[in-house]
Residue, then its C-alpha position, 0 to 999 in steps of 0.5 A: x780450699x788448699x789442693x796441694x798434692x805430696x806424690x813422693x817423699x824425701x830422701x836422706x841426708x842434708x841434701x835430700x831432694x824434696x818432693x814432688x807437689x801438684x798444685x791445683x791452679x784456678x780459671x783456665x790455668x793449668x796444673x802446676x807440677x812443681x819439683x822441689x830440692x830442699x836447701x836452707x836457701x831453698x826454704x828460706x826463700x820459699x818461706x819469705x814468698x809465703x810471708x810476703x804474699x800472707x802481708x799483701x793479703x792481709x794488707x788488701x784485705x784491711x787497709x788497701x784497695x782489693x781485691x785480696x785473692x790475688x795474694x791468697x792465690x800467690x800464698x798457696x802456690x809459694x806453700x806448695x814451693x815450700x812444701x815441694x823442698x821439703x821445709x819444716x813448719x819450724x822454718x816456716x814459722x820462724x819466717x812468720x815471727x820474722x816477717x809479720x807483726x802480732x796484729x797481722x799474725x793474729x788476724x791471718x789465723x782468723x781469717x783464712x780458710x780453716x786449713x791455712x790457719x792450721x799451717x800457720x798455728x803449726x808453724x808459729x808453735x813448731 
């Protein structure tokens, strides 16, 4: 379940400041709040750490030993870096086609959970 929490919007212009994101962590490790500053760098950044978590994933979880949910933990929180700069979905899925095969794009958008998918669906047709 992605819990991930947008507390205030973007400003103006090109150098806007972002958002403020909290991002629910797991076990004992307490909440996350993450204080964005949007910048192309910013986004590219943040996009190439989704991505990069999104192949550990899918890699650990078809063709490498598991467990696999190490990855989906680091993709959530790079999503809420991503989010807290205030990126695109354009950005994001530009990465994606960048980043990851077809095979691996494909298989991602079936097998994580039903709100990644969408992120992910929205980023690839942006």
């Amino acid at each position: 379940m992605l819990a991930v929490l947008a507390l205030a919007a973007c400003g103006g212009g090109t150098s806007r400041t972002g958002r403020t994101v909290t991002f629910d962590t797991a076990g004992a490790f307490p909440t996350l709040t993450i204080v964005g500053h949007y910048s192309a760098s910013n986004c590219a950044h943040a996009a190439r750490v989704v991505v990069a978590d999104a192949r550990d994933f899918y890699l650990h979880s078809t063709t490498l030993p598991g467990p696999a949910d190490l990855y989906f933990y680091d993709m959530r929180e790079g999503y809420a870096h991503f989010q807290a700069d205030d990126c695109t979905s354009k950005q994001l899925g530009d990465a994606l086609a960048r980043g990851l095969i077809t095979r691996q794009r494909t298989w991602l958008q079936a097998n994580l959970p039903a709100a990644f998918s969408r992120i992910f669906r929205a980023a690839l047709s942006a």
